[in-house]
Structures are given as C-alpha cells and as structure tokens.
N, C-alpha and C positions, 0 to 999 in steps of 0.2 A: 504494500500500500504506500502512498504517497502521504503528504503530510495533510491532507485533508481528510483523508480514510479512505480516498474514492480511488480505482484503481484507474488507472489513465488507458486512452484508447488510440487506437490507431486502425490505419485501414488494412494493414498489412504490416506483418511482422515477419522478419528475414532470417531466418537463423543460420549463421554460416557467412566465412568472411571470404571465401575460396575463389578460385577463379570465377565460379558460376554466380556463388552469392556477391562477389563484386559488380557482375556483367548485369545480375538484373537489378540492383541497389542502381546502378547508372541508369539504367532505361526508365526505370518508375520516376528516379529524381529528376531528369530530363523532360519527361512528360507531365511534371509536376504532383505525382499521384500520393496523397499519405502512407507512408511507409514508415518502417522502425528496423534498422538492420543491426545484427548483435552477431561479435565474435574478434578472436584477434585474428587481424590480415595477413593471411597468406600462413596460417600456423605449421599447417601441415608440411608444407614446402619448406620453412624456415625454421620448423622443430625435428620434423621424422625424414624427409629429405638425406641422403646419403650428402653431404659437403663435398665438392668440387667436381662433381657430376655433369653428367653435359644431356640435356634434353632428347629422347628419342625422338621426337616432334621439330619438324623442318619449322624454320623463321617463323615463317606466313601462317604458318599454323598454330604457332604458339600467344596468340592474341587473347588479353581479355577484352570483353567490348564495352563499346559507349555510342552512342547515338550521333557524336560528334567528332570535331578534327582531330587531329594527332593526339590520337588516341593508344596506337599501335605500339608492338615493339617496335617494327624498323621506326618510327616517328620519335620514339623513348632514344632509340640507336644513334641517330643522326642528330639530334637533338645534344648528343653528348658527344658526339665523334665517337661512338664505340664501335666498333667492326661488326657489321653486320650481312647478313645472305637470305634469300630469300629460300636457300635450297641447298646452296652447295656449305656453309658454316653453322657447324652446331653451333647450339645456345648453351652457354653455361648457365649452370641454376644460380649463381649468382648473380646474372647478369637479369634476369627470369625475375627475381625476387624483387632486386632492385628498380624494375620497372613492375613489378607491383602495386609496388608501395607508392610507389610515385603516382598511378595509378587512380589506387586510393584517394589519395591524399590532393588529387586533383577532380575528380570525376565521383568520388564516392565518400565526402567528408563528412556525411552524417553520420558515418559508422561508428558505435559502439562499441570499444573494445571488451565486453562483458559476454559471460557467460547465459545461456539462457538453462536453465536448472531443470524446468518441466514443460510441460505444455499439454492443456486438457479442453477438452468440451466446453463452454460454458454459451448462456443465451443468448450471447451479444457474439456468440461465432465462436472466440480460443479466449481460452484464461493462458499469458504466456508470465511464467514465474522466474527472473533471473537469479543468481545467485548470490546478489547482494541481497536479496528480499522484495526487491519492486516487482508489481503485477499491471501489467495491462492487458485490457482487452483487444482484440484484433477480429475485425474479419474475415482476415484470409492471413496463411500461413503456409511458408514456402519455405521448405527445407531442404537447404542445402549443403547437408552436413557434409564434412571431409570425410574420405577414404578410408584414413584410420577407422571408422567406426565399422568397418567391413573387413578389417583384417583377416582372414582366414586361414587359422592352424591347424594342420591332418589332425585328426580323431587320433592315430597313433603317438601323440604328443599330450593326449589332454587331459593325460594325468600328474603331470612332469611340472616342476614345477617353474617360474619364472626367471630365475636366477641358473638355470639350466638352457633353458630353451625360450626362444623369442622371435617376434615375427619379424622381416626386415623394415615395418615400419618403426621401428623402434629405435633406430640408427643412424642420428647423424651424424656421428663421430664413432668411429672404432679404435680410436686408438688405445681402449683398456685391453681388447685384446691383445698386445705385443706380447712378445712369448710363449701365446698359447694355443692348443689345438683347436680352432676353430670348426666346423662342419658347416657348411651353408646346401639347404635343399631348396632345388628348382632347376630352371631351363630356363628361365627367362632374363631380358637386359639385368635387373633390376640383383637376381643374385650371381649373375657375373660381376657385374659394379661393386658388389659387395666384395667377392670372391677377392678380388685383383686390389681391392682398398685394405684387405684384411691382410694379403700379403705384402702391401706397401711399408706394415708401418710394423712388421716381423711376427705377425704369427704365420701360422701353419698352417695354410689355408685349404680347406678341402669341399669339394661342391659332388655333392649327388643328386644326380638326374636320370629319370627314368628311360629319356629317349637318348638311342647308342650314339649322339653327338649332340656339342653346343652347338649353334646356326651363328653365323656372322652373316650381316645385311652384307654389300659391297660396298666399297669407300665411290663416293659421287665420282662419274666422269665429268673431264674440263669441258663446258662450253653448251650451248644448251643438248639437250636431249633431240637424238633423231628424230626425224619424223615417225618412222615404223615404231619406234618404241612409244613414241606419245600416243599413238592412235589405240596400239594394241596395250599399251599399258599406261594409262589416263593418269597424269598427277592429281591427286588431292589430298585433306590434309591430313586422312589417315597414313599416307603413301601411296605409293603407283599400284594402276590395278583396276579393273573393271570393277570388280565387287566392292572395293573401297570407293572409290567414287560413285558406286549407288548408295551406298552406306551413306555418306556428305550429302548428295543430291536429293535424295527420296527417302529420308527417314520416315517420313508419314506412312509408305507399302509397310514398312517392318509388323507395323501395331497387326497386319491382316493376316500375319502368317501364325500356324497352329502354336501351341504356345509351344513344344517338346521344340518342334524347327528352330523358333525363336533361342531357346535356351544353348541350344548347340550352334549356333550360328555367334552368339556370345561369348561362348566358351572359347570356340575353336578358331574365329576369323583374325586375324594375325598373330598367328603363334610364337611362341618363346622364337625370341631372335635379339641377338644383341648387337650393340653398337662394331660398325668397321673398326674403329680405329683402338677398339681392346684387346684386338685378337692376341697382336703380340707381347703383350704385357702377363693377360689369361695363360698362356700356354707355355709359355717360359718359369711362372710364379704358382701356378694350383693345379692341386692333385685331383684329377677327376677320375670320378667311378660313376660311369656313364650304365647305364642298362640296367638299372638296381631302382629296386623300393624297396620304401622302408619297411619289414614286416613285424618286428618290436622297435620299441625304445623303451630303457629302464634306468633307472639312476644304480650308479657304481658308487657310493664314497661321494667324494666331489664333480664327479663324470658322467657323461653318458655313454648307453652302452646300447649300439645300432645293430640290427642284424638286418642286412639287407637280403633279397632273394632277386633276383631276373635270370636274363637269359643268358649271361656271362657267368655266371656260377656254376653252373652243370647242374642246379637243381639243388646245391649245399650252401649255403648262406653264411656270406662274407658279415665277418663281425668288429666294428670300429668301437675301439671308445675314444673319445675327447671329450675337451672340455664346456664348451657349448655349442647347443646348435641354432641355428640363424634359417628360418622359414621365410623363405622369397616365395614364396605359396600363392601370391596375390589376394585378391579381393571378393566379398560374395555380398553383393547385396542383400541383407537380411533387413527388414522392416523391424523384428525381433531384435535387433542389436543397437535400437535408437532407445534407449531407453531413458531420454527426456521426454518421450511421447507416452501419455498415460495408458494404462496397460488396455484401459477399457476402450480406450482413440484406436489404440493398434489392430486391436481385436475386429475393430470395424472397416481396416484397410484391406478389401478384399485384392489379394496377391497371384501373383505365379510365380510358381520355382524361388517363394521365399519375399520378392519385390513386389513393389505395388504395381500395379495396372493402371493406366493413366490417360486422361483423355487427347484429343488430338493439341490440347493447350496445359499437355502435364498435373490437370488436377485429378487426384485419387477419388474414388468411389466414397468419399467421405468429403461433401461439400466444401470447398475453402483450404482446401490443404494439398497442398502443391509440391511437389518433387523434383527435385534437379538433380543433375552429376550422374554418379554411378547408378542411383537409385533407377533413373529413365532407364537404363539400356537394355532391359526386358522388355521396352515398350516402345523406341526408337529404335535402340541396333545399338551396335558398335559406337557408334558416333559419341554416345555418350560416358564413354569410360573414356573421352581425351578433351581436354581443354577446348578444342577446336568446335566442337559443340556447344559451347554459351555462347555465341551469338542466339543460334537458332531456338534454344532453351527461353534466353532473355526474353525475345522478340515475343514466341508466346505466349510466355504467362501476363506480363506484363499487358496486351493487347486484351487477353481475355480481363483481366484484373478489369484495366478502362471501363472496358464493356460491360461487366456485373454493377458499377455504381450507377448504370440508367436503366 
C-alpha cells in the first residue's frame, strides 16, 4: 500500500527489464499508453551471462526496439566509433550490454529497478505486489520474465545438490574453478563457451555430449554472399536458411501447426552448434567424451560420481568423478517455474508442453496477461527464444493493449 492505504493503479504493469520487457516498455511509452515496468536492466545478460563472450546472433539481429531513430546497435556502434558489422563481426556481450543500458536509459526511463514479488487476480484486473511492499492495480500484465527462470537441469541431477552441480546460467565468472575438475554437459554454443573459459583460467575442463561430435558454424566468407547461396539459403536473423527465414517472416502459421509438431520444431530447429572462431581454443584445451549420457550421478565425498553409457562404451559404462558439474542443458519454458504468479492465476493459464498458449497479440487464455521471450515460442516458433523477436513481440501487444482501452 501507498501512504494513503489505496493501492495505486496502472494500465499495464511490465514485469521484466530484458531485451523484450525493454522493447515493449518503448513502444507503450512512445505511444503514450499507462504502463508501470519493474526489474533491473539487462540482469540476466549482466549477472548469469558467461563475461567476454561474443553473441551467437549477427549485428542486425541483435537489436532491442523502439519506435524511433537511433535506436539500434549499429546506431549505439557508430555513435561511439565502436567497430561494428552487420554480419561479418561478432558482438561482444559487453558491447551488447553497454548499448542496453544506454538503451534504457534513453528510450525506456521509466523503469523501475524493483523486484515484483507476486502477482494475483484481483477486480480491477492484477493485484501486482513488489518487494518492497507497494501494490498496484493493473489491467493488463505482460511478463517478460528472463530465461533464468526456465533453467532446465536433467532429472539425473535432481537430487544432487547445488554446490555440486549447476546450470550454466549461473556463471559469469568461472574463475573459482582454477584447479579443479570441472565437467560441463551439453552440445551447444553456450557449454562450449563455458568449456574453453573453464580451461582458460586452469581447470580441467571436460564436456559430455550425447551427439558423436561438437558442430562448429563456418567463420563468414569476405564480401557479400553469392547469389546461389542467398537464394537457396535466405539471410535472417535467426541465420541463413529457408526455414529460418519462415520462422522471422510468418511466425503467425507457427500458432496453426499440431501442438506435438510445434514442440519439436522448438526443440530441434537450430541445433547445438557453436561459434567459428572456438574451435581452436575447444580442441587444443577440453577433454571431450562425445556419445555418452548421463545414466547416474551421485555424490563421492566432495565429488561427483558420472556413469555415462552410449554407443562408445561397448555397452559398459565409462565412470568420471570430478569436482562439479556445469548443465548447459538450456531452457524449458514452464509456466510452473514463475512462481511470482499466484498458484491459483497459473492454474488458469491453459498451456502446451508446459507454456502458455497465446493469442495472435501474445495474451494467454486468462484475460490481460501477456507473455513475451521464451514463454511465446510454443506459440510463435523459434523466433522467440532470440532477441531478434521483440520487435514483432513489442509491436503486438502493445497494439492490442491500444485497442482494449476503447
């Protein structure tokens, strides 16, 4: 409550400071629409981010939006002289951050750097409760929570306990590991970056992956791309590719396809693949045991104790211990895992494969209650697990929001 007792209202309350909850905090302040956005900016990227990392996502793709001019990175880039490409120059995350913020700070300064604690039903639309103790009312409520809250660790870990075992969102600094035997599981960019950062700074680094090799993209060719290649392999900002560029163009067909299709099409469309220019760093610094899963994990003492099985073992199960292991496992959208949202709000978000189901302007089956990011991508595609989707995120809800006040 506020100092009158009354709880203060708004038209719209934003929970989430991220690329997406920045993109549409712009578009609603732009069009002048009551709004209330809470969260620190860019957390996730500037707290659980791997440090000196470099974007899997080409320049042009790495944009938050705004309705308005130099808004961009390249516009952030040039603006400062920092070297920038539209394609051919990764982005370092601190470069990523640093026009964030700026970002922010320019296009989106009514943000709150607060916590919002809960958020429930009430008659005027959401009772939203931060955690300093203020309540306001809201009519609509669009959650844009970060990634972290989807972390996803194997069932074969989830008895183990933390100080053992940890997701790679958890890591922006490895350097407590030096000296120690690290394990990192997955296939993808994310636990190779780890992999090679955990060898950097002297431990042991070791990565197990179920599929018999890591994938490396190719390093860009100089100058533009062939004709044959652009035709049959279409840039967007997923990457080159027909199917990625339907994914960019026509996320609206996604919502029509059977939900099982949907689910595998999110799982499997750009698969573990890491950055070009790791390769040689990876392959000279970490011990990879390619063709293995996990089939235990137990705690030794201080350690853990792995008993892998695949199709490299003859059938007999290769046994590691070290000292912790590091889950680049990715992400699952769970509706269940927001647990600022009242148990009895969830209960009514009717879901697929775990996420909400959403209309063609991102509101769930529970009036007034909006989803962005990773949440969407059971109901968009792909597009929605990359930055490169808050524009199109923005644009709708934002439009539909307009339109509900006549």
């Amino acid at each position: 409550m506020n100092d009158t007792g009354f709880s203060k209202t708004s038209g719209t309350a934003i929970v989430g400071a991220g690329p997406y909850g920045l993109s549409i905090g712009a578009h609603l302040r732009a069009r002048g629409l009551d709004h209330r956005i809470f969260g620190q900016p860019l957390d996730t990227w500037r707290s659980r981010m791997l440090g000196g990392m470099l974007l899997k996502s080409d320049g042009f793709a790495s944009n938050l939006s705004a309705p308005l001019p130099d808004s961009t990175l390249a516009d952030y880039c040039r603006s400062r002289e920092l070297p920038y490409d539209a394609t051919h120059l990764p982005v370092a995350v601190e470069t990523f951050i640093a026009y964030g913020l700026d970002f922010q700070q320019r296009f989106v300064p009514q943000l709150e750097p607060q916590t919002v604690r809960s958020v429930d039903s009430h008659p005027n639309g959401y009772r939203v409760t931060l955690a300093d103790g203020e309540e306001l009312d809201a009519r609509n409520v669009v959650v844009a929570a970060g990634i972290t809250h989807f972390a996803y660790v194997p069932a074969v870990f989830g008895q183990l306990p933390e100080s053992l075992v940890t997701h790679a969102s958890a890591h922006h600094d490895v350097s407590r590991f030096a000296g120690r035997d690290v394990t990192v599981v997955g296939a993808g960019a994310s636990a190779v970056e780890l992999a090679v950062a955990l060898a950097a700074v002297g431990a042991h680094s070791r990565l197990v992956l179920r599929a018999s090799a890591v994938k490396f993209s190719s390093p860009p060719e100089p100058g533009p791309r062939p004709r044959i290649d652009r035709i049959l392999q279409p840039s967007s900002g997923l990457g080159p590719g027909i199917r990625s560029r339907l994914c960019c163009d026509a996320p609206d067909l996604f919502r029509f396809l059977p939900g099982k299709t949907r689910a595998e099409i999110v799982r499997r469309h750009l698969g573990p693949s890491s950055p070009w220019h790791l390769r040689e760093a990876f392959e000279s610094s970490v011990e990879v045991m390619a063709g293995r899963s996990i089939r235990h994990a137990e705690t030794t003492g201080e350690q853990v104790r792995l008993e892998l099985i695949g199709d490299r073992t003859n059938g007999r199960p290769d046994e590691v211990a070290t000292d912790h292991v590091i889950c680049a496992t990715g992400y699952h959208p769970d509706v269940r895992r927001l647990g600022f949202l009242d148990a009895g709000l969830r209960a009514r978000i009717e879901t697929v494969n775990d996420a909400p189901v959403l209309s063609s302007a991102f509101e769930s089956s529970v009036p007034g209650l909006y989803f962005a990011g990773l949440a969407g991508a059971m109901t968009f595609g792909p597009l929605m697990r990359f930055m490169h989707g808050d524009e199109f995120a923005a644009r709708r809800i934002t439009t539909r929001i307009e339109k509900s006040r006549s």
